[in-house]
Backbone as JSON, one array per atom type, in Angstrom:
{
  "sequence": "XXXXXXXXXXXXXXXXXXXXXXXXXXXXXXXXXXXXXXXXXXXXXXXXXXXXXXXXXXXXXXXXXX",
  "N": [[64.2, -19.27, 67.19], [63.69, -16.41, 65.45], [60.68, -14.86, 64.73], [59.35, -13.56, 62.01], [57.04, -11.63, 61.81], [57.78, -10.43, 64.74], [59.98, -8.96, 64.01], [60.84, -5.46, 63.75], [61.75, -3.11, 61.87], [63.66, 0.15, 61.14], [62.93, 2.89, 59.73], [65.43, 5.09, 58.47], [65.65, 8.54, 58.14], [67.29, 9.53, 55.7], [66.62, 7.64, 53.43], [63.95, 8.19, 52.93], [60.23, 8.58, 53.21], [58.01, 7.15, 52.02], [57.78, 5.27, 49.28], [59.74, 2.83, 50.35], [58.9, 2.39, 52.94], [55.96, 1.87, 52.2], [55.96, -0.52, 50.55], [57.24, -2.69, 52.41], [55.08, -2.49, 54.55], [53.04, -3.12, 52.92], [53.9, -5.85, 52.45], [53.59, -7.04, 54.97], [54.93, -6.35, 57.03], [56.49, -4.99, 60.25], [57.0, -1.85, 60.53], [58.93, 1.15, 61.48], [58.93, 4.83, 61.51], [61.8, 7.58, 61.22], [60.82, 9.88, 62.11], [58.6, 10.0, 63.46], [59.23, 9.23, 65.53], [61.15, 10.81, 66.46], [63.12, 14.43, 66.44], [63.24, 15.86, 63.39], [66.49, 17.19, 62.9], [67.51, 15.72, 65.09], [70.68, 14.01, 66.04], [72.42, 11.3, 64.66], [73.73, 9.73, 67.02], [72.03, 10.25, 69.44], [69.34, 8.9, 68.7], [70.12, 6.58, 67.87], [71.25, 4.8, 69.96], [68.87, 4.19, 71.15], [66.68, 3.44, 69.38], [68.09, 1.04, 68.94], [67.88, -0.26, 72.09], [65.37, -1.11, 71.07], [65.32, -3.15, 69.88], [65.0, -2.79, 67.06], [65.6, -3.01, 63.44], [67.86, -1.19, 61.84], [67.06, 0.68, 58.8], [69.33, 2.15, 56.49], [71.1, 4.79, 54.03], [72.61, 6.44, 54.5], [76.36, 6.42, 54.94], [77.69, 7.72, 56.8], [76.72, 7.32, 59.44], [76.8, 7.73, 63.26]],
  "CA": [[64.07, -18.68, 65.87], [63.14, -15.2, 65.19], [59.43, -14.49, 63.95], [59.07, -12.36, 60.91], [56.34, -10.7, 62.92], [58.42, -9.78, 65.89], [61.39, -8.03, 63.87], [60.54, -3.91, 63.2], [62.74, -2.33, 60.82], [63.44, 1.39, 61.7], [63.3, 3.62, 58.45], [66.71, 6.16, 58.57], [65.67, 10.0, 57.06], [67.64, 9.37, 54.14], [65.71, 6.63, 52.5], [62.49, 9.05, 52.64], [58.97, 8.32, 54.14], [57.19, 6.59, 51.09], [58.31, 3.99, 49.13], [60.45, 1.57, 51.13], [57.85, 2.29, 54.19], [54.98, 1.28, 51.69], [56.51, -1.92, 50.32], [57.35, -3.27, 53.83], [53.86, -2.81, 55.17], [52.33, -4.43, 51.93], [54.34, -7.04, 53.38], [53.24, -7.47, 56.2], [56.71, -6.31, 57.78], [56.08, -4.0, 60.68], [57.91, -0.94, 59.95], [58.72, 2.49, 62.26], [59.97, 5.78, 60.31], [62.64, 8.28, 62.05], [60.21, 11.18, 61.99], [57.13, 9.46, 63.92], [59.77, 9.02, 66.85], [62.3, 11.83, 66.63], [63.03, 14.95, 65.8], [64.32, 16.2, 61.97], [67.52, 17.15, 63.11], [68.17, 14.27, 65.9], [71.96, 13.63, 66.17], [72.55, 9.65, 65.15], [74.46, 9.46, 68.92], [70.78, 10.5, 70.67], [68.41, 7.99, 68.03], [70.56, 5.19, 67.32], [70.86, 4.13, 71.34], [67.45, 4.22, 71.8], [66.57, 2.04, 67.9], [68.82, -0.33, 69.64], [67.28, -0.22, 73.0], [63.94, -1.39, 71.19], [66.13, -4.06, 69.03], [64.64, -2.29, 65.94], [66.87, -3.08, 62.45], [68.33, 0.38, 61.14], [67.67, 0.67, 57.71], [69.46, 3.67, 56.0], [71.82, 4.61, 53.02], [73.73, 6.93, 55.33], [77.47, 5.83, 55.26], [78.45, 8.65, 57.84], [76.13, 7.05, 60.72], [78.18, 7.66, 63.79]],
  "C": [[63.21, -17.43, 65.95], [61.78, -15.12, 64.43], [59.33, -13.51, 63.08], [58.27, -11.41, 61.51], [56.79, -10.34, 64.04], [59.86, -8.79, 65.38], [60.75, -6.69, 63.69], [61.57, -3.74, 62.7], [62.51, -0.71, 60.9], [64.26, 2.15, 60.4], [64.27, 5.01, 58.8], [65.62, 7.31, 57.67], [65.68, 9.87, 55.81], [67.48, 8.69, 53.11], [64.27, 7.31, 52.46], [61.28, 8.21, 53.74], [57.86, 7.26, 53.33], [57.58, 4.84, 50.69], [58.69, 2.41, 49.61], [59.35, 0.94, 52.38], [56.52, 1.04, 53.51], [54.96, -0.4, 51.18], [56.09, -3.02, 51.49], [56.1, -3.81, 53.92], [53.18, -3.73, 54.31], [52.79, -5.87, 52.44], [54.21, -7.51, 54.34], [54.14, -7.23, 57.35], [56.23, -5.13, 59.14], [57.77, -2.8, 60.76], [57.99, 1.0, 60.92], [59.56, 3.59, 61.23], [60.73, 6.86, 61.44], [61.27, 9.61, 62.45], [58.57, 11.29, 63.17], [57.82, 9.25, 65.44], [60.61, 10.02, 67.18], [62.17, 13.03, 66.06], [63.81, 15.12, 64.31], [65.93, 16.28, 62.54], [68.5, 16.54, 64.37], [69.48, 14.01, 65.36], [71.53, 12.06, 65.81], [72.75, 9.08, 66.56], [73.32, 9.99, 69.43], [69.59, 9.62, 69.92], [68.82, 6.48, 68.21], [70.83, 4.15, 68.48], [69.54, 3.24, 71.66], [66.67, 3.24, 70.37], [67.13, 1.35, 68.51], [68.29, -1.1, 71.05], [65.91, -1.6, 72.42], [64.28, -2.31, 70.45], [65.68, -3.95, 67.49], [66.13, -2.2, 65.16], [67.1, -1.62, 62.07], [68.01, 0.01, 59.79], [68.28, 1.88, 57.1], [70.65, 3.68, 55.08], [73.3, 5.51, 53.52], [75.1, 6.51, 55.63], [78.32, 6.72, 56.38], [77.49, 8.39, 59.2], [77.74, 6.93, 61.48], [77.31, 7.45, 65.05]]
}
């Protein structure tokens, strides 16, 4: 069984830096944002390997992830 404390959730661009981030952590959730690991204009195909790599959840509203 998976530990709530061992999942990260990896905040997409397009959900912003605030909000969703802030929530989380109140929660106790541990939480990474695109911007703290990548650059702004990072291709999905050179991020989304490497989020996977670290078994970090994607979250994002993006329906054109490729």
């Amino acid at each position: 069984m998976i530990q709530p404390q061992s999942i990260t959730f990896f905040i997409d661009r397009c959900l912003g830096k605030k909000s969703i981030l802030d929530i989380l952590r109140v929660a106790g959730i541990s939480v990474e944002i695109h911007d703290n690991h990548f650059d702004k204009g990072a291709l999905d195909v050179d991020w989304l390997p490497q989020v996977g790599e670290k078994g970090w959840i994607v979250l994002t509203k993006d329906d054109k992830v490729s």
